[in-house]
MIDO-248699 format. One record per residue (C-alpha): residue number from 1; residue in one letter; chain; x, y, z. Coordinates in pm, whole numbers, plus 50000, padded with zeros to 5 digits. Example, Ala and Ser with C-alpha at 12.3 -4.5 7.8 and 13.67 -1.06 7.14 Angstrom:
2
k:1, r:A, c:A, px:51230, py:49550, pz:50780
k:2, r:S, c:A, px:51367, py:49894, pz:50714
# end
This chain:
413
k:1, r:X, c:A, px:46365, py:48306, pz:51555
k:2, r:X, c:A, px:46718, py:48200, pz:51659
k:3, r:X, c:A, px:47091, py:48375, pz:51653
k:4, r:X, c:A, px:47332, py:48341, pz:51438
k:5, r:X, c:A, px:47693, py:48406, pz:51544
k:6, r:X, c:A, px:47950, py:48457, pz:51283
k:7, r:X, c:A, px:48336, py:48442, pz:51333
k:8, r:X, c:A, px:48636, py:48596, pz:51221
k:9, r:X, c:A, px:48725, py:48334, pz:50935
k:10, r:X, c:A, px:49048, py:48169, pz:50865
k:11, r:X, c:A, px:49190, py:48341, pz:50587
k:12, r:X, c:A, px:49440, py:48087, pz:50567
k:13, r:X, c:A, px:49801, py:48147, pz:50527
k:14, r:X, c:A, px:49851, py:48123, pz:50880
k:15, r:X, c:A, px:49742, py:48454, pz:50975
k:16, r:X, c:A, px:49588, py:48440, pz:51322
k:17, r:X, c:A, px:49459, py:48766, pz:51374
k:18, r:X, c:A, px:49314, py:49052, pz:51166
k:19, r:X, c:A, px:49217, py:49454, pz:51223
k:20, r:X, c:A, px:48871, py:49537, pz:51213
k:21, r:X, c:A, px:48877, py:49837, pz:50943
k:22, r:X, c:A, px:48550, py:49933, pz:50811
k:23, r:X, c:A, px:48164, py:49787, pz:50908
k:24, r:X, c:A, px:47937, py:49815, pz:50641
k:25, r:X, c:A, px:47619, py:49720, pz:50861
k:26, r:X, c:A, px:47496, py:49812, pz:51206
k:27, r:X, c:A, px:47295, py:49716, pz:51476
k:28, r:X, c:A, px:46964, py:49696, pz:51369
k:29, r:X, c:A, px:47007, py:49664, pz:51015
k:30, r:X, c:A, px:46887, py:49383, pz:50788
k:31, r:X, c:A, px:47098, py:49221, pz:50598
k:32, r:X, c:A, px:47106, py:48958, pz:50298
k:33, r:X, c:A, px:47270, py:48682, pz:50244
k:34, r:X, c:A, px:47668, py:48743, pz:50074
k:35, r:X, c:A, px:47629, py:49081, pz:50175
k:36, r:X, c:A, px:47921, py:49309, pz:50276
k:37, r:X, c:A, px:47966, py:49293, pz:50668
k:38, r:X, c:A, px:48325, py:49470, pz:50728
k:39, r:X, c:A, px:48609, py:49474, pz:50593
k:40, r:X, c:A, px:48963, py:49329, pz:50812
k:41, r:X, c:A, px:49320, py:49327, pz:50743
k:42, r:X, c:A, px:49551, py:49106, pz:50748
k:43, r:X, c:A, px:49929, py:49157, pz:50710
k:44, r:X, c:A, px:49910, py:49376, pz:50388
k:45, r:X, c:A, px:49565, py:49232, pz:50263
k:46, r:X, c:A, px:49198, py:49418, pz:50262
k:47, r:X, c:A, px:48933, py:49123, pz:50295
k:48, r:X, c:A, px:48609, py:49192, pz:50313
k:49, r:X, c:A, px:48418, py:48972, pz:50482
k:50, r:X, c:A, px:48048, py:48830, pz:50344
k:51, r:X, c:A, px:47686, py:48785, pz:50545
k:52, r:X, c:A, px:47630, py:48360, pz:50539
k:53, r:X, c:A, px:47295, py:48403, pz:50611
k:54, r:X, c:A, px:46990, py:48683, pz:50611
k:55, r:X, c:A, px:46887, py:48859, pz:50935
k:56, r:X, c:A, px:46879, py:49156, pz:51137
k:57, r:X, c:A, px:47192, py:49302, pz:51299
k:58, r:X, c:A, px:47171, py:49218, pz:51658
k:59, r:X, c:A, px:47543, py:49356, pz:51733
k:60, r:X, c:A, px:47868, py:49437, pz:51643
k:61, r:X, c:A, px:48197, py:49223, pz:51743
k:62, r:X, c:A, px:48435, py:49514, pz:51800
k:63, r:X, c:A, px:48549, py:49845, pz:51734
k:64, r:X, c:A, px:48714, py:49999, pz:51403
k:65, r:X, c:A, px:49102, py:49990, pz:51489
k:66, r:X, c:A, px:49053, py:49652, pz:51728
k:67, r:X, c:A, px:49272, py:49322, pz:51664
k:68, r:X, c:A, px:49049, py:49008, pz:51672
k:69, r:X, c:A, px:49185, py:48721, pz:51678
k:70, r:X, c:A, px:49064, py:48407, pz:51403
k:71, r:X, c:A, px:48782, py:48248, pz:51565
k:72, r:X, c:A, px:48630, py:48526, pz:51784
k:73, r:X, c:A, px:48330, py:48627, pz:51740
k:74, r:X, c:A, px:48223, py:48911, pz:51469
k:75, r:X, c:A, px:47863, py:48967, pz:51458
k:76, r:X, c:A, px:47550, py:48843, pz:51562
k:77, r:X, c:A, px:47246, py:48834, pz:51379
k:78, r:X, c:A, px:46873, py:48749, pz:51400
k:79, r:X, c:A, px:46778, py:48452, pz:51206
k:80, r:X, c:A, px:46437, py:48283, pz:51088
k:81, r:X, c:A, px:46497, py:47920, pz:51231
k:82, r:X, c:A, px:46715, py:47760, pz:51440
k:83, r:X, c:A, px:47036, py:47958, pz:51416
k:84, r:X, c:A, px:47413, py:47844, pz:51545
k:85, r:X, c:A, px:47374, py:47992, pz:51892
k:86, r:X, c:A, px:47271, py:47778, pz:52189
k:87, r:X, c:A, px:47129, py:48097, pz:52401
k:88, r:X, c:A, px:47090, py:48427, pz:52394
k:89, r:X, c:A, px:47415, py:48640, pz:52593
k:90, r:X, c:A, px:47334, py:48870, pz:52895
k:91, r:X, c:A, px:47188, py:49206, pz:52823
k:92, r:X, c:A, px:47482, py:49332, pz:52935
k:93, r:X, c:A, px:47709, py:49114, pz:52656
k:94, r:X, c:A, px:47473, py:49168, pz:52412
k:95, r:X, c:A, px:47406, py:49535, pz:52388
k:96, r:X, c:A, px:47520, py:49695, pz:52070
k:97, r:X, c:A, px:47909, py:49800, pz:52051
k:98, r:X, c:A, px:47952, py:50185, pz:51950
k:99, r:X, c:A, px:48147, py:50183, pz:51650
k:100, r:X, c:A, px:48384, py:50519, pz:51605
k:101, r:X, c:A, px:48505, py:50594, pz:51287
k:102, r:X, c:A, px:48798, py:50599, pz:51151
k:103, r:X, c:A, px:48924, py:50942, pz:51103
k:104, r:X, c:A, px:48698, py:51226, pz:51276
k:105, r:X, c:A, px:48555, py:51452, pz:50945
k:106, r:X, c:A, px:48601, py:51795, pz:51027
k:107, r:X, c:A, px:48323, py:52075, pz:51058
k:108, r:X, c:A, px:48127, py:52025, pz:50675
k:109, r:X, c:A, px:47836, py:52275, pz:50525
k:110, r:X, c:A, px:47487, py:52096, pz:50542
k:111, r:X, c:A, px:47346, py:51888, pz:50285
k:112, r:X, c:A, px:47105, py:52004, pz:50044
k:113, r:X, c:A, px:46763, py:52013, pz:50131
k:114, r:X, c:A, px:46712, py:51806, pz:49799
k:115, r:X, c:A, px:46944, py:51505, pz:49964
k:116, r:X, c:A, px:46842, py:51212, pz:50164
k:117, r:X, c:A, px:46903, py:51286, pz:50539
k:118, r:X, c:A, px:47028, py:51059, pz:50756
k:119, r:X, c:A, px:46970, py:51089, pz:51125
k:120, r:X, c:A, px:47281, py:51176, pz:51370
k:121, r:X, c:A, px:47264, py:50783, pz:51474
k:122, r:X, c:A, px:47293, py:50602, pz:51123
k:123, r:X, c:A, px:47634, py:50546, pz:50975
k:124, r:X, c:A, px:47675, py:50589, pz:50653
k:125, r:X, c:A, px:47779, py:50249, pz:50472
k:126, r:X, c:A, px:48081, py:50309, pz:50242
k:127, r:X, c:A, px:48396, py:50132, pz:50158
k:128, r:X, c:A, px:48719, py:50242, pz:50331
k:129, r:X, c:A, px:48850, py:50360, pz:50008
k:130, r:X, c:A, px:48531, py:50613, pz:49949
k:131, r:X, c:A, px:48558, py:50747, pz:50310
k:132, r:X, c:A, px:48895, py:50820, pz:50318
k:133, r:X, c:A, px:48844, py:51003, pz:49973
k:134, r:X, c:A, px:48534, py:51217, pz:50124
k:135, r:X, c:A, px:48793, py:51268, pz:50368
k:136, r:X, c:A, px:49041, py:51387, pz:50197
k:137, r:X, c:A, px:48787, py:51639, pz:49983
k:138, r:X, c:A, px:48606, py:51744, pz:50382
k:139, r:X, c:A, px:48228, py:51574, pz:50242
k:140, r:X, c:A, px:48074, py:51465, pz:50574
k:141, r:X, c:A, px:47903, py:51123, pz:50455
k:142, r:X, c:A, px:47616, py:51197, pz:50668
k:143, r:X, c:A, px:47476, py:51449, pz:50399
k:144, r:X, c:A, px:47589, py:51241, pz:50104
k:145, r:X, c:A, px:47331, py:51015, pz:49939
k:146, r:X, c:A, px:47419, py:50677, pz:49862
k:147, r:X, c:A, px:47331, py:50526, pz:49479
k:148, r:X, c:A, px:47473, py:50149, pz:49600
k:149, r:X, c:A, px:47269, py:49913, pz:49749
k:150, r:X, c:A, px:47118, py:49956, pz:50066
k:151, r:X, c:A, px:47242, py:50351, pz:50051
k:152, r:X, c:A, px:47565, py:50260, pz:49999
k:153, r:X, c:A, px:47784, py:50584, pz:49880
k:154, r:X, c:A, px:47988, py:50531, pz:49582
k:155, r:X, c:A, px:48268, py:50699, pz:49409
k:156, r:X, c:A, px:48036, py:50871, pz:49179
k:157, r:X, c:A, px:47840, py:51004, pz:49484
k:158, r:X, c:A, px:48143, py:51221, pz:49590
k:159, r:X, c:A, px:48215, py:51278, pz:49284
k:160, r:X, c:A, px:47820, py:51441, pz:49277
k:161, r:X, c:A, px:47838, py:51615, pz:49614
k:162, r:X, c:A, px:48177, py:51804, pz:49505
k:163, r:X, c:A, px:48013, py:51924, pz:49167
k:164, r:X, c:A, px:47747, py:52081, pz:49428
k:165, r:X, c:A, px:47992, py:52263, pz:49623
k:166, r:X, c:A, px:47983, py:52005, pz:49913
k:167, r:X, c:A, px:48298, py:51983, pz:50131
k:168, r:X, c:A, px:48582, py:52228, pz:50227
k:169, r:X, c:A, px:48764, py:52445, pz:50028
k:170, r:X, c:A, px:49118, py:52425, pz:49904
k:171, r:X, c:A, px:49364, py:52615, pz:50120
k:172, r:X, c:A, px:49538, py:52935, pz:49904
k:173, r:X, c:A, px:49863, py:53079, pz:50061
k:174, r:X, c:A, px:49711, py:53254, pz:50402
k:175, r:X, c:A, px:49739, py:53616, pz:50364
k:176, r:X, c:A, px:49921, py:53855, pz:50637
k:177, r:X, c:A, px:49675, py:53914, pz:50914
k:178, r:X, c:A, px:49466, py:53621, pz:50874
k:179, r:X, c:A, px:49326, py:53483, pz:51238
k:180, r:X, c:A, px:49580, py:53247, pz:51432
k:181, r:X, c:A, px:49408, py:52869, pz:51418
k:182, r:X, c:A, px:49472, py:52620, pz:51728
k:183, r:X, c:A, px:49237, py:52391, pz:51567
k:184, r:X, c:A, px:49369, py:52008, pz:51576
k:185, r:X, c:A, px:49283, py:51680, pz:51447
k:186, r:X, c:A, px:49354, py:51326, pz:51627
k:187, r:X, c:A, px:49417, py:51096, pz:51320
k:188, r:X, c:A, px:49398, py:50722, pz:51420
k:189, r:X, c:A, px:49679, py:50494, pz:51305
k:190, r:X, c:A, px:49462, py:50185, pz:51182
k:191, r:X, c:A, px:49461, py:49913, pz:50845
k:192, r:X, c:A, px:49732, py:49962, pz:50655
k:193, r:X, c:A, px:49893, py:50288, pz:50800
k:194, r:X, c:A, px:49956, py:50081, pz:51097
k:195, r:X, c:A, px:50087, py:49736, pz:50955
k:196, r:X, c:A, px:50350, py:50024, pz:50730
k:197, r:X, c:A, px:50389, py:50150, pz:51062
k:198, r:X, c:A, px:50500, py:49847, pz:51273
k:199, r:X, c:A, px:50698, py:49724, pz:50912
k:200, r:X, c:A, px:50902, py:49965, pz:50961
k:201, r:X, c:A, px:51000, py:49993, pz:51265
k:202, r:X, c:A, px:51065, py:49647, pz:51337
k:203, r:X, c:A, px:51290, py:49694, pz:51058
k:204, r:X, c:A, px:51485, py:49969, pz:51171
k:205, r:X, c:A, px:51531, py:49818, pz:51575
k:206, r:X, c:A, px:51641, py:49481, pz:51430
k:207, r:X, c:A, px:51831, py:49585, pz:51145
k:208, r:X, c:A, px:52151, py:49793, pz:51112
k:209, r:X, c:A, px:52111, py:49957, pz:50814
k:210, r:X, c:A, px:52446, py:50170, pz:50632
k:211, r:X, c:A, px:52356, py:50346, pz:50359
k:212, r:X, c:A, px:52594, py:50424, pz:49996
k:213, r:X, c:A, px:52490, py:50628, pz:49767
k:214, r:X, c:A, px:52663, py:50684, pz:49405
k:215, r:X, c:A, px:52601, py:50897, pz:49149
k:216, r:X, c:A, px:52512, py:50697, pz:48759
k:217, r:X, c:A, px:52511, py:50867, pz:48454
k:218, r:X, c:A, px:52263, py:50736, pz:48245
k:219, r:X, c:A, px:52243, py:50945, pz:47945
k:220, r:X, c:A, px:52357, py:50639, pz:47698
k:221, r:X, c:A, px:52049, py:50409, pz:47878
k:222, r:X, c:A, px:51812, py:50744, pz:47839
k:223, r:X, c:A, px:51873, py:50720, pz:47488
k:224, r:X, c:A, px:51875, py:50376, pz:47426
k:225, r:X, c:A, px:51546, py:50346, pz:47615
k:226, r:X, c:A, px:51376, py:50647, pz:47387
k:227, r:X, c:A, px:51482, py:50512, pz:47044
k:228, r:X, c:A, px:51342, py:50130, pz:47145
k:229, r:X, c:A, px:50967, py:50320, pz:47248
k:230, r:X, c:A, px:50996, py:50497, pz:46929
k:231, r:X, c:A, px:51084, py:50246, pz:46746
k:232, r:X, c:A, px:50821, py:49935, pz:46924
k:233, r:X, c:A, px:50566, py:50231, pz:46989
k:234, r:X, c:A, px:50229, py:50060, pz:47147
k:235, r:X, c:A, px:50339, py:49770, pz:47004
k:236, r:X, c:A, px:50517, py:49660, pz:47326
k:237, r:X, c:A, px:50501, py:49776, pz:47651
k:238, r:X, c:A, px:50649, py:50117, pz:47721
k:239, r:X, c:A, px:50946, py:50102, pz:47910
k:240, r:X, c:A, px:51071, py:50314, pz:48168
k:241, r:X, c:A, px:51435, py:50286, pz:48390
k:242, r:X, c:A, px:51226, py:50057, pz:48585
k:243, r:X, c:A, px:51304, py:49761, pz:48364
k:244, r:X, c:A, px:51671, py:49800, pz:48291
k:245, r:X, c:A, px:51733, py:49898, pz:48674
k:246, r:X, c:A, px:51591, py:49506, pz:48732
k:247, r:X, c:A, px:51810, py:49373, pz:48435
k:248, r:X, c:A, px:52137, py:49507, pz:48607
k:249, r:X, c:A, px:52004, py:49383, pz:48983
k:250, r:X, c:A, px:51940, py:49067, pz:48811
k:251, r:X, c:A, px:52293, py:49037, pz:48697
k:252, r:X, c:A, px:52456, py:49202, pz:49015
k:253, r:X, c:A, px:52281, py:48955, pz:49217
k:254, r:X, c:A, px:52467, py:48659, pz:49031
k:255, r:X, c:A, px:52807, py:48849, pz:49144
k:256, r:X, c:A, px:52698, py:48918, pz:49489
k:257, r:X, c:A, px:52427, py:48651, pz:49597
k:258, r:X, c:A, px:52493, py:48732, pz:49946
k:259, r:X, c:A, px:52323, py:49057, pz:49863
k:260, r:X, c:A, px:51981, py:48877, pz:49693
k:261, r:X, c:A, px:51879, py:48717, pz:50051
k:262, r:X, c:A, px:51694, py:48710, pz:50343
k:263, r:X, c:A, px:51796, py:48699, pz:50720
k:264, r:X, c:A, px:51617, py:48492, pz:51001
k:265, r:X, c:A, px:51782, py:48658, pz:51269
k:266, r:X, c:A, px:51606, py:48413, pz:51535
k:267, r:X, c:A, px:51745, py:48115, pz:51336
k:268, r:X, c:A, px:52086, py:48238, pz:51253
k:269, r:X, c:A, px:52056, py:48158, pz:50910
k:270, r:X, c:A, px:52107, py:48362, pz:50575
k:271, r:X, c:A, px:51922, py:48249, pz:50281
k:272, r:X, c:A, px:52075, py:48317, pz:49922
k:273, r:X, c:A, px:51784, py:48262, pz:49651
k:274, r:X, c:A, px:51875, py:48221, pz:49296
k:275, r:X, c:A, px:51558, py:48365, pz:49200
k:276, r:X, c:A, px:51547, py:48727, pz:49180
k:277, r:X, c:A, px:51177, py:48804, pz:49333
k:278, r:X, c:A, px:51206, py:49211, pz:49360
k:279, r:X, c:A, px:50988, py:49407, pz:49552
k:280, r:X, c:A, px:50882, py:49712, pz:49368
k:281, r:X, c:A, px:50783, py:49984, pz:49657
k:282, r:X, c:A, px:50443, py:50125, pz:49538
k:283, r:X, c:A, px:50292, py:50462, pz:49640
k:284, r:X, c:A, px:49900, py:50399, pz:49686
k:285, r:X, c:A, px:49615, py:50617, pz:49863
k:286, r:X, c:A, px:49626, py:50376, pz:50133
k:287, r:X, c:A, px:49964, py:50348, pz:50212
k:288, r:X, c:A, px:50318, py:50195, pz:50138
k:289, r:X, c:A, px:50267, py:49862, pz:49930
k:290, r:X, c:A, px:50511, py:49641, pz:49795
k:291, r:X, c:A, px:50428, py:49420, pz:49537
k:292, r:X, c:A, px:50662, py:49147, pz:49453
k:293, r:X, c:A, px:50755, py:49103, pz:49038
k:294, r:X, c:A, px:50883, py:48712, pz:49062
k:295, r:X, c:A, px:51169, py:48542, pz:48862
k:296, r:X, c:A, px:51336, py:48839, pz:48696
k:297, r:X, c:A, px:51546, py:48659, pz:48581
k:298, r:X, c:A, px:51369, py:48474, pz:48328
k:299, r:X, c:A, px:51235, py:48820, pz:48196
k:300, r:X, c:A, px:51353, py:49033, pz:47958
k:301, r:X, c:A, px:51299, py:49411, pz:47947
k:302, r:X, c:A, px:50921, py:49408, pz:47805
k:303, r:X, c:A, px:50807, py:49130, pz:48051
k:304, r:X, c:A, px:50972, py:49327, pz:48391
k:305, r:X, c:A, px:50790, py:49623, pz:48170
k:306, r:X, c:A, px:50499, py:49495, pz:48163
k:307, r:X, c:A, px:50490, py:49305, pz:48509
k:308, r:X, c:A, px:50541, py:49639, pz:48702
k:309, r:X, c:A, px:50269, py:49824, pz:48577
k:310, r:X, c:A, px:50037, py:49541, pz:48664
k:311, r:X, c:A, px:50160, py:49544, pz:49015
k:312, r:X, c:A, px:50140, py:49876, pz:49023
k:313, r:X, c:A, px:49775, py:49900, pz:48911
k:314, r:X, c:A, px:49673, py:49631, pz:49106
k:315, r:X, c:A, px:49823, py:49790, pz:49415
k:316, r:X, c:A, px:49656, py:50119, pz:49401
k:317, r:X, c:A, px:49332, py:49964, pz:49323
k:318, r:X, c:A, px:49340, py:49757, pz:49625
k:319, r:X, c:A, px:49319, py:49445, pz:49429
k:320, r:X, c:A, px:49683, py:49319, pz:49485
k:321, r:X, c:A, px:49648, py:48960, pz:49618
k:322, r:X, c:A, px:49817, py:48852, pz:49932
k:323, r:X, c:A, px:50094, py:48628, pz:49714
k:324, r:X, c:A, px:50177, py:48927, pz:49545
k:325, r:X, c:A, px:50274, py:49168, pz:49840
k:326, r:X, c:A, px:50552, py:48890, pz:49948
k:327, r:X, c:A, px:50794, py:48682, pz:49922
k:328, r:X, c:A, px:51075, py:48957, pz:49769
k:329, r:X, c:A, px:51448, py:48901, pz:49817
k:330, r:X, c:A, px:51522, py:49264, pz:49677
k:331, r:X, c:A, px:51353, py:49569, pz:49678
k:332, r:X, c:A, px:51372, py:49886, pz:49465
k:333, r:X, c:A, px:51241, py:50189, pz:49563
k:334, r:X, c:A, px:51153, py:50549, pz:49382
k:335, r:X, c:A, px:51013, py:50854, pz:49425
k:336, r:X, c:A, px:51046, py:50951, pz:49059
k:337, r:X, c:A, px:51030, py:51260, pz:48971
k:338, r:X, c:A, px:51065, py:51387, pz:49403
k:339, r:X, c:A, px:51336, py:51133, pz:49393
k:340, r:X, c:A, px:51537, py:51402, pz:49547
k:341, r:X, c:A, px:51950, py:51426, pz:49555
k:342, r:X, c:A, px:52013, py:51097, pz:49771
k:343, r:X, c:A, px:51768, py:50889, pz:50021
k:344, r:X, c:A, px:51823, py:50659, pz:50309
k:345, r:X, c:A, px:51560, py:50366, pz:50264
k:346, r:X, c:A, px:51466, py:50123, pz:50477
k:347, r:X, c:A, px:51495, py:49752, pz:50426
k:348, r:X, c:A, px:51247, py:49568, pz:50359
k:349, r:X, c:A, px:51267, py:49266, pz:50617
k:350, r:X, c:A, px:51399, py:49020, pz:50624
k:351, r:X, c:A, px:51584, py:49102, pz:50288
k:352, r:X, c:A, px:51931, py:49255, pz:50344
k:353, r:X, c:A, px:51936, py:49566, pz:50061
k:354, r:X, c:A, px:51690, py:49768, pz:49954
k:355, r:X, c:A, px:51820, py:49990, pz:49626
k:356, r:X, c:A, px:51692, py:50350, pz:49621
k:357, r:X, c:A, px:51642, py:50587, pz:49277
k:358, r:X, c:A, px:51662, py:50933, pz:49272
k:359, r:X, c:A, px:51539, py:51149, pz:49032
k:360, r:X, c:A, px:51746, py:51214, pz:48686
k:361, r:X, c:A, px:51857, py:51578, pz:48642
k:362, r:X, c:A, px:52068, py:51730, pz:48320
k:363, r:X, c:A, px:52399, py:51869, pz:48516
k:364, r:X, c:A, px:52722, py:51977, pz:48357
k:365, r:X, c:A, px:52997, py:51690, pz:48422
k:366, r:X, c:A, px:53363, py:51675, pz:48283
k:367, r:X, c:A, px:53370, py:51402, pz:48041
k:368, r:X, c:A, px:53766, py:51379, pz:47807
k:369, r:X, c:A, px:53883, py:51722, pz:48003
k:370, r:X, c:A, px:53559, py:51936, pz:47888
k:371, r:X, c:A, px:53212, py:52018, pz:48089
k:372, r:X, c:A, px:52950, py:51897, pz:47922
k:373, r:X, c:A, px:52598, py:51804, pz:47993
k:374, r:X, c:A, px:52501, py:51448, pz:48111
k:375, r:X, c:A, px:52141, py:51312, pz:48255
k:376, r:X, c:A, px:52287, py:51191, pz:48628
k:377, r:X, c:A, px:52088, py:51032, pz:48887
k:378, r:X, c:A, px:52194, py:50901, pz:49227
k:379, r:X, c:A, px:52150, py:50508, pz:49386
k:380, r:X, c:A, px:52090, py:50543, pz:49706
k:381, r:X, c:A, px:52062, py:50201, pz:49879
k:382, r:X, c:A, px:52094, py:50041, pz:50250
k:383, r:X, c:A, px:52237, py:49743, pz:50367
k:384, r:X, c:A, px:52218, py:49499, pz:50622
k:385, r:X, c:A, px:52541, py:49545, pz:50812
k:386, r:X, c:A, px:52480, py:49214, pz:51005
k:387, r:X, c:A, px:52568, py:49012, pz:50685
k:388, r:X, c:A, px:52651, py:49240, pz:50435
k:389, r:X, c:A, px:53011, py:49415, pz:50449
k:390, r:X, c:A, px:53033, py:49747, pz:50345
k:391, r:X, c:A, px:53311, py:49636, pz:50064
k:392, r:X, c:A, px:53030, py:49410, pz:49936
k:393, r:X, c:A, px:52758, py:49672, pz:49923
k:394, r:X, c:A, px:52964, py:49931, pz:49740
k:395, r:X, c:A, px:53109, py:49674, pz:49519
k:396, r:X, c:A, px:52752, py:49531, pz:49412
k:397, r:X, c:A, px:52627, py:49889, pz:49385
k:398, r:X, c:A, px:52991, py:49999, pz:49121
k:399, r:X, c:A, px:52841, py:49632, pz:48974
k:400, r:X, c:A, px:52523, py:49822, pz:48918
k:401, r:X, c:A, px:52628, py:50121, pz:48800
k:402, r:X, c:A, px:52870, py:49989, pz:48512
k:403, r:X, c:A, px:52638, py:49811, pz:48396
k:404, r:X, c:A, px:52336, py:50171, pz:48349
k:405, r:X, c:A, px:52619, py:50369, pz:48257
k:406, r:X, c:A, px:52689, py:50116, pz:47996
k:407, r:X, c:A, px:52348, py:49946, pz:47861
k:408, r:X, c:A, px:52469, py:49685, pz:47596
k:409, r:X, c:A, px:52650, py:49526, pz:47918
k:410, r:X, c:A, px:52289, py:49470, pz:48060
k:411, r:X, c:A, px:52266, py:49241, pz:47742
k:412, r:X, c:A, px:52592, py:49010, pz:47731
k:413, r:X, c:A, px:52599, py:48729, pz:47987
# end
């Protein structure tokens, strides 16, 4: 028998380190060949990384929540044959690493007598996706059985254990008199909640940001955008304000190209792109993603259609590739319908703007000296005051609005 060390690969695109998220094996276990060992990531990225060889589990390389570097060492396994390792580590080096997980589950009713038991020491093997969702619904994975190989608990597991009652129940409004709690809950900030973390606030200590905000009334656009679903129905993507809003950056940009860039601040040196890559800020279970929709400029209004959803589906499945969370030079952001009044977002860096949507509302308006009722919504966007002056940004944003407010504009070059 030998031992087989495996290291962190190189992912390639010059990423040198990774966070350990999620191990799907433990000491002691026996594994096969291409089988799930954990699961890292990498600036934006989930990768999960794959068994080269069949063994048994001898230990683990780090903790959930550690940074390991490319190169160090993962996992070690037993091996029939030879193996890659010259000689066993010390006891000491060698003993199996406790592994915590991620986010403590609170206090959960016992399974089932009917259910597959584990024992206090075996961890359940499930994605980080599935244990953030038993989570989220309070199912300790301890008492859930797993349908996937090797035990592994699946979606449709939780989806079993909450048709039997398993996990806590949903919080009504507390009634007058109810007990006082001073229960708490230490959540660790790990994956992707900590890259959004650090994102942002590198972006906020080495940006400036200013904010403008305007008000758009876009009750010509909401009609032209219902009568061309009505009238293209499923034969073309639907379209939302998603599309036109891109159209009218698109032609801002060529006005205002100082606005369509990116800043190295270390190099001194602005970067105006002709290509309109815009980042479309993406809600997902996980976290803050921002997928990037490339060359908007060659699009027209069923292509950005069309393009976004994609992005969007691919981000909140976790299957958005690592090309397609970067490389923007613009990003839009919306809360849709919780858009709110007005918004202060924060850039995206090294971009310079970042344009905000609120949410459309019906309000009365004076339009020819009477009140009448208009669909407004609000643009509330930030700026890089290092490069952008404020004339600029509230010029490029009038650019914008003109252009919604009057939607066969978004159409003549």
């Amino acid at each position: 028998m030998g031992i087989h060390v495996i290291k962190m690969p190189d992912i390639g695109e010059g990423i040198a380190e990774v966070e350990l998220v999620a191990w799907h094996v433990k000491p002691g276990d026996t594994v096969v060949e291409d089988q799930a060992l954990a699961d890292v990531m990498t600036d934006k990225a989930n990768v999960e990384i794959p068994s080269p060889v069949a063994g048994q589990v001898l230990a683990l390389g780090g903790d959930i929540g550690q940074v390991l570097a490319v190169g160090a060492e993962l996992i070690r396994i037993e091996v029939a044959g030879v193996g890659n390792a010259k000689e066993t580590p010390p006891a000491a080096t060698a003993a199996p690493i406790t592994v915590t997980a991620a986010v403590p589950p609170p206090a959960k009713p016992a399974a089932p007598a009917s259910q597959a038991a584990r024992s206090p020491s075996d961890r359940p093997i499930a994605s980080p996706s599935v244990r953030r969702r038993a989570w989220e619904l309070g199912i300790d994975l301890q008492d859930a059985a797993g349908s996937g190989a090797g035990g592994r608990i699946m979606q449709a597991d939780l989806d079993a254990c909450a048709a039997r009652g398993m996990g806590a129940a949903v919080p009504g409004a507390r009634a007058a008199g109810d007990a006082e709690r001073h229960d708490e809950q230490a959540v660790p900030v790990i994956g992707l909640r900590r890259k959004i973390a650090q994102k942002m606030q590198e972006s906020k200590r080495r940006i400036p940001h200013f904010s403008y905000v305007e008000e758009v009334d876009v009750s010509e656009l909401e009609t032209l955008r219902a009568r061309l679903n009505a009238e293209h129905g499923a034969a073309r993507p639907h379209l939302t304000l998603m599309p036109f809003l891109i159209r009218a950056l698109v032609l801002a940009a060529r006005q205002f190209p100082q606005i369509n860039a990116r800043f190295d601040d270390e190099a001194g040196v602005v970067t105006r792109h002709g290509a309109v890559h815009v980042g479309i800020a993406t809600q997902t279970d996980a976290g803050l993603l921002v997928p990037v929709l490339r060359h908007a400029e060659s699009r027209d209004l069923w292509s950005n259609a069309a393009e976004v959803a994609r992005l969007a589906n691919a981000a909140r499945a976790g299957k958005a590739t690592r090309d397609e969370l970067t490389g923007s030079t613009i990003t839009i952001t919306s809360l849709g319908a919780l858009g709110g009044i007005a918004s202060t977002p924060v850039i995206n860096h090294p971009e310079v703007a970042i344009v905000g949507v609120n949410r459309i509302v019906l309000r009365p308006v004076m339009r020819g000296g009477a009140v009448v009722a208009r669909q407004m919504m609000n643009l509330s966007s930030s700026f890089d005051h290092r490069v952008v002056d404020g004339q600029h940004a509230a010029a490029f944003v009038q650019s914008l609005r003109e252009r919604l407010e009057s939607p066969a504009t978004l159409f003549v070059e």
